[in-house]
N, C-alpha and C positions, 0 to 999 in steps of 0.2 A: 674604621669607618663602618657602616651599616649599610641599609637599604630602608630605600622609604615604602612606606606602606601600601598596598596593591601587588606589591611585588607579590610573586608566586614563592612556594618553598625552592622551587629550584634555583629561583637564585641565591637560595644560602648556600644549595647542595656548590653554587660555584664555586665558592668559598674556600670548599677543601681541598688543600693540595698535599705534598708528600711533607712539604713545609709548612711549620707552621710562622710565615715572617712576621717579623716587628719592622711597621712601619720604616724603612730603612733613608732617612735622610742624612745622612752622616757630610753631606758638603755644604747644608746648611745649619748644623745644630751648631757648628763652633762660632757661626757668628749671632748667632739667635739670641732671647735672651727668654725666660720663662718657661715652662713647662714645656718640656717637646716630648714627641715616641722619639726612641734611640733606633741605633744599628742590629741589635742582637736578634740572633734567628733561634729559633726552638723548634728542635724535630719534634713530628708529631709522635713520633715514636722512638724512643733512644734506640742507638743505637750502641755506643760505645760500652763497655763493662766499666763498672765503678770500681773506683780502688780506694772507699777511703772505709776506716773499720768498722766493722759488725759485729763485733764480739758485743757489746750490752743488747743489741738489736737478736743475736740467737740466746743468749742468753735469757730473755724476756718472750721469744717464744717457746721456750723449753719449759720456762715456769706455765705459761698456757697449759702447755699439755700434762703438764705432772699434774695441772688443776683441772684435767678432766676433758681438754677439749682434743676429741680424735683428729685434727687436724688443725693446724694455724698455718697461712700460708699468705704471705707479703710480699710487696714488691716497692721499693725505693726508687721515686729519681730526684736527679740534681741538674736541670738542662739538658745536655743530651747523652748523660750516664747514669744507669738502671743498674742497679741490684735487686736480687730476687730472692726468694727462700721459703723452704717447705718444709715443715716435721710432721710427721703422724702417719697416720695412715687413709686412706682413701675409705674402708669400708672396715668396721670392727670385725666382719662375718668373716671376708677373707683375708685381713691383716697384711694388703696390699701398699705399699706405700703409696702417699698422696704426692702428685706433680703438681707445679706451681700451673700448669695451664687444665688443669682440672675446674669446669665453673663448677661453681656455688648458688642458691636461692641466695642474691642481694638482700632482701627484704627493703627495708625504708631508703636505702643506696640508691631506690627507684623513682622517689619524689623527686630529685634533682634533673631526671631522665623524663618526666612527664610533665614538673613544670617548665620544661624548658620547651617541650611540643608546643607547649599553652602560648610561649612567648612570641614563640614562630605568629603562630593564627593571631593574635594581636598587632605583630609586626605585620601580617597582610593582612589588617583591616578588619577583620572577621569577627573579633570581639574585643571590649577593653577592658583594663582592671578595674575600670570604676560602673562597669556594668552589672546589673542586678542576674542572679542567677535564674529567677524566675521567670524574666525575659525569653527565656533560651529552651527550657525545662521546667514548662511549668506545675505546679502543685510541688515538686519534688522534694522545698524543702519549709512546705507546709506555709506557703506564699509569703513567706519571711524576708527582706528585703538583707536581704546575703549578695556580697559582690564578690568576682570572679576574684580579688586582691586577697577577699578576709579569707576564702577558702586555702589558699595558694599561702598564706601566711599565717595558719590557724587562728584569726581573730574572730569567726563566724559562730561558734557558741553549740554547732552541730557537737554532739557527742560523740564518743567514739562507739564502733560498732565491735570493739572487738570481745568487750568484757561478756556481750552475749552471747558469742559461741559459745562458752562454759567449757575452757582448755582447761581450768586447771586441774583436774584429773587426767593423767595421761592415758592410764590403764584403758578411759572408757571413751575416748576420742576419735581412734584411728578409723574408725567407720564415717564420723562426721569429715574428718578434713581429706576423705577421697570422695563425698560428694558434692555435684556442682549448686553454685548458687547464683542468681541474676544479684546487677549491681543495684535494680530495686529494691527487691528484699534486704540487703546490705543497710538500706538508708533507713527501710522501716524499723530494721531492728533496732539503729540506731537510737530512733526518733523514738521508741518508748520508753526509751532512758528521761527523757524531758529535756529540754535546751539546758545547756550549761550556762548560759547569760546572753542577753541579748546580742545581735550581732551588731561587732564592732567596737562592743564595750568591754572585754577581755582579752585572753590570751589561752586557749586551753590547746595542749597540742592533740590532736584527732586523725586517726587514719581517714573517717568515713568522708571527709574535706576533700580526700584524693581519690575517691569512687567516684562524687559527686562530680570533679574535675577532669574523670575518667569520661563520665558520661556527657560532659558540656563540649571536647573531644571528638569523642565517635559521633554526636549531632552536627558539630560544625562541616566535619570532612566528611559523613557518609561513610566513613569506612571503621572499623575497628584501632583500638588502642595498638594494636601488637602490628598491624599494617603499619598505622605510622611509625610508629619506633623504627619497622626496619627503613622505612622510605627517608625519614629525616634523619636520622640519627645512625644506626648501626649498618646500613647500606655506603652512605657518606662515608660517614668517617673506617671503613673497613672493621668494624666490628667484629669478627665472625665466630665468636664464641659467645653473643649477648643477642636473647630470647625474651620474649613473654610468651610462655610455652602455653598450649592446650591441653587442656584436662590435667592429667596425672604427668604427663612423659618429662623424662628429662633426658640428657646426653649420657649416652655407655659411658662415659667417665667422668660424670659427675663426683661431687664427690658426698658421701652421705652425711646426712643431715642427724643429730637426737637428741631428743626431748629427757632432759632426768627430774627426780622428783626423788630425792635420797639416793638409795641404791637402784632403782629402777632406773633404767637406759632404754629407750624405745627408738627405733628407726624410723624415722616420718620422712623418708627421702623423696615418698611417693603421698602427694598432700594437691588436692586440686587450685589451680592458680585461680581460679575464680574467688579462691577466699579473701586473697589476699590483691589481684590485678593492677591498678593504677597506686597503689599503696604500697604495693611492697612485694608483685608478683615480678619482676625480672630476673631472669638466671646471666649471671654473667661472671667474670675473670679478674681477680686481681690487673692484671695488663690494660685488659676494658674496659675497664672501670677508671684507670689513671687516664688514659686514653680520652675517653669521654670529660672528664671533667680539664685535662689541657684543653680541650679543644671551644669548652664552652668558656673558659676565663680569657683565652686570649682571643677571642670574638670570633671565633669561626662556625658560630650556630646563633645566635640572636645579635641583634644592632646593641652597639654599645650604650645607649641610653637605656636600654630594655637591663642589660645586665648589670647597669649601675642601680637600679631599682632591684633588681633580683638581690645583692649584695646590701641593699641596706636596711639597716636591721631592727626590728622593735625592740625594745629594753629585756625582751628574753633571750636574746642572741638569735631570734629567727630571721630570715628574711625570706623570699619567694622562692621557695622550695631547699632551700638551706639552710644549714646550720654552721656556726662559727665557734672561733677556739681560739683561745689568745693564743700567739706565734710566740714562740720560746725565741726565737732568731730575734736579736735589738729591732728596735721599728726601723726602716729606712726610710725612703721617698716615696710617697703614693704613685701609685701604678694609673696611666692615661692609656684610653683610647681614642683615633681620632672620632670625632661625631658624625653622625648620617649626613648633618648639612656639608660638611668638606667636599667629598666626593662621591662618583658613583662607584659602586659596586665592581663596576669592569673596569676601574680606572687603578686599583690601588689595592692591592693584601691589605686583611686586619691583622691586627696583634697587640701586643701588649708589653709594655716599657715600664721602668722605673723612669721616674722625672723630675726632677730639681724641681722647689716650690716655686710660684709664680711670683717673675719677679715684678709682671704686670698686674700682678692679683688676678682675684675672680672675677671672671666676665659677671655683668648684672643679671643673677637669673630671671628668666623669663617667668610669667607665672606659669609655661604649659609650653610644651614642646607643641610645635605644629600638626603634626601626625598622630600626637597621645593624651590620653585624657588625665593625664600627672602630671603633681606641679614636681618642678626640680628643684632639689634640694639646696641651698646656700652654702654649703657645706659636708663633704662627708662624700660615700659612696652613691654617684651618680649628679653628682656639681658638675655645671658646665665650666670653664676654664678656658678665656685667652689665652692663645698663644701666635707666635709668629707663624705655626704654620695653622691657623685656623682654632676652630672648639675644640677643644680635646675633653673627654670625659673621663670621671675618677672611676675608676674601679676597684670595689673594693677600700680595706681600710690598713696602713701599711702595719699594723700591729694585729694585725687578724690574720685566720688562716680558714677557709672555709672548703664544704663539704657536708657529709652526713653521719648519723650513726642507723647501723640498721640492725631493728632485733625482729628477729624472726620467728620462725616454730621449728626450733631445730637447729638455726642459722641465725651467725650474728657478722657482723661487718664496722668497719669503721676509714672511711677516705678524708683526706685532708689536704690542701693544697694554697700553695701563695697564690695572692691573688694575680700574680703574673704568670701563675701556671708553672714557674720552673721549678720548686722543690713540691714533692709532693710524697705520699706515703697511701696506700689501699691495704689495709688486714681483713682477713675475713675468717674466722674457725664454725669449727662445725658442732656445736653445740648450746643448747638454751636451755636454763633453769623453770620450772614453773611458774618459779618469783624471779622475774629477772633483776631485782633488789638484793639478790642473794649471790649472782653472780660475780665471782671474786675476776675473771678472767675479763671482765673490760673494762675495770684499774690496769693491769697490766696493760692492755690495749693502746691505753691513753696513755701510757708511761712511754708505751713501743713509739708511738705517733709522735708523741712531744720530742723524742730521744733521734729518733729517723728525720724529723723535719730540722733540726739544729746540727744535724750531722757534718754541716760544712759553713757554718758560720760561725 
């Protein structure tokens, strides 16, 4: 279940508990008949040690590192058992070894972390996805009728801003990426690139989407990007190694970040977060990372109609600040939550079930939820669905696995999760190509992810 709109964020913050429950009717589902939520509970944080094998899982980070990357460091769960692992070393300088609770620059691991703020401020009222950007910030993207949906799912045709930094020389950069820059200047630079296609009539994927969505943000709440994060997101959910840092700083044990270009190796562990901020500026943990994104699939940060819409996808595997990956694991039952209309908020835990298909079918979609300015889908991630104990909402796709890739300047990342949140996998190593077309390490990545998410199926 969810909350309806007006609500305050605080009533998400209610949300979070030690547990993360799945709906638990178990003395009604045996006589039910149609999609129900099950019994099964999910810590929000494993606790138990996993025992099933890792030997292709180190073996695939070993090949990482003989390919250059000074550190790969991952963590696996399976419901409520975690494996974890680290090779390399924390810092080339001192050839210290690197700990699996060492953070990392996320880079793009951060859009998932901002649109999910977006979803919050939509869930109380404050803006919708089929609202025009110019509304809110005007001129900013040269009164172009751009909506808060194409940004959030790069169909808005803004370019990206990154090709105008001019990284790829590394030799002649590290003066640029320790100086600060407004998220203005970010969209102008952009914008002399020329639009990539009108919005709404393509697909290009674009950092400057998530500056622009940075700034739609700090307008609505008065406050900065990095305030909310800790207020919604890493205060809640006990995040406590997950930042959007000021200026240069990062944590004593970070762990370093470099840029190659052949034989040249460059340290950019110190790089200002203003370059990167609502895009791809987040420092955070393999652990934080899985962490955040169980919490945001089995509903305990946006209303379940909000994340059925985040999960469904355009024909390039995007959807509202995600990406997806076909699931190695056979498809099962599509995963429900119950809907905002069931109940309130203090009456009921969200969470997230697999569930027998409906033996009463699809409820008739509405054209438009009551509260949202979207129609619902017929079908697919985010369908309403009868059931005996009320609407229940699809989440997600049962042959999918979603999450993000993040390539960074120095840092790269890769999280993936069922869409019920229980198997998941977070890699992160410390190293970026200047063609990141060239990097052989996130083949491996994705072999790691595919290999780790099938590990018990």
């Amino acid at each position: 279940m969810g909350i309806q709109l007006g609500t305050s964020f605080m009533s998400v913050i209610k949300r979070i508990g030690a547990t993360l429950s799945v709906v638990a009717l178990t003395t009604l589902a045996g006589c039910a008949s149609g999609p129900h939520p099950g019994p099964t509970a999910i810590p929000l944080r494993p606790t138990e040690a996993a025992d099933f094998e890792v030997a292709d899982i180190e073996a695939l980070m070993t090949q990482m590192v003989d390919a250059g990357a000074p550190a790969v460091l991952v963590e696996i769960r399976d419901g409520e058992h975690v494996w974890s692992g680290v090779q390399g070393v924390r810092s080339k300088k001192t050839e210290l070894p690197a700990k699996i609770t060492d953070p990392t620059r996320i880079a793009s691991l951060t859009k998932p972390m901002v649109a999910t703020i977006l979803l919050q401020l939509v869930e109380e009222g404050l803006v919708q996805l089929g609202d025009p950007i110019e509304d809110y910030l005007p001129g900013i993207v040269e009164v172009r009728e751009v909506t808060v949906r194409q940004l959030l799912n790069h169909s808005s045709g803004l370019p990206d801003y990154v090709p105008t930094l001019a990284l790829e020389d590394p030799s002649a950069f590290t003066t640029q990426i320790v100086s600060p820059i407004s998220h203005e200047e970010l969209v102008q630079r952009a914008l002399t690139q020329g639009w990539s296609f009108d919005p709404g009539t393509g697909w290009e994927y674009s950092n400057t989407n998530y500056i622009v969505l940075t700034m739609l943000i700090e307008e609505l709440t008065s406050s900065t990007l990095a305030e909310q994060l800790q207020q919604r997101i890493t205060e809640p959910l006990g995040l406590t190694s997950t930042t959007l840092p000021a200026g240069t700083s990062m944590p004593e044990n970070a762990a370093h970040g470099y840029v190659t270009e052949g034989a040249l190796s460059i340290d950019v562990t110190e790089q200002d977060a203003s370059l990167w901020s609502g895009a791809g500026g987040v420092v955070s943990t393999v652990s934080d990372v899985n962490t955040f994104m169980r919490a945001l699939l089995t509903g305990e940060l946006i209303a379940p109609e909000l994340l059925g819409q985040m999960l469904n996808l355009l024909p390039q595997g995007y959807g509202l600040g995600v990406q997806s990956r076909t699931d190695t694991c056979p498809a099962g039952d599509p995963v429900y939550l119950e809907s905002s209309a069931n109940q309130a908020v203090e009456t009921a835990a969200p969470g997230a079930t697999d569930a027998t298909p409906a033996a009463t079918g699809p409820a008739e979609p509405a054209e438009s939820l009551p509260s949202y300015d979207f129609e619902v889908p017929e079908e697919g991630s985010g369908s309403v669905h009868d059931s005996d104990f009320g609407e229940l909402v699809q989440i997600g796709a049962p042959n999918h696995v979603y999450g993000h890739l993040g390539s960074g300047l120095g840092y790269r990342g890769l999280t993936m999760s069922s869409p019920d949140g229980i198997r998941q996998v977070t890699i992160l190593w410390t190293v970026s190509p200047t063609d990141y077309s060239q990097d052989s390490r996130l083949d491996l990545a994705y072999e790691l992810a595919d290999v780790a998410l099938a590990i018990d199926c």
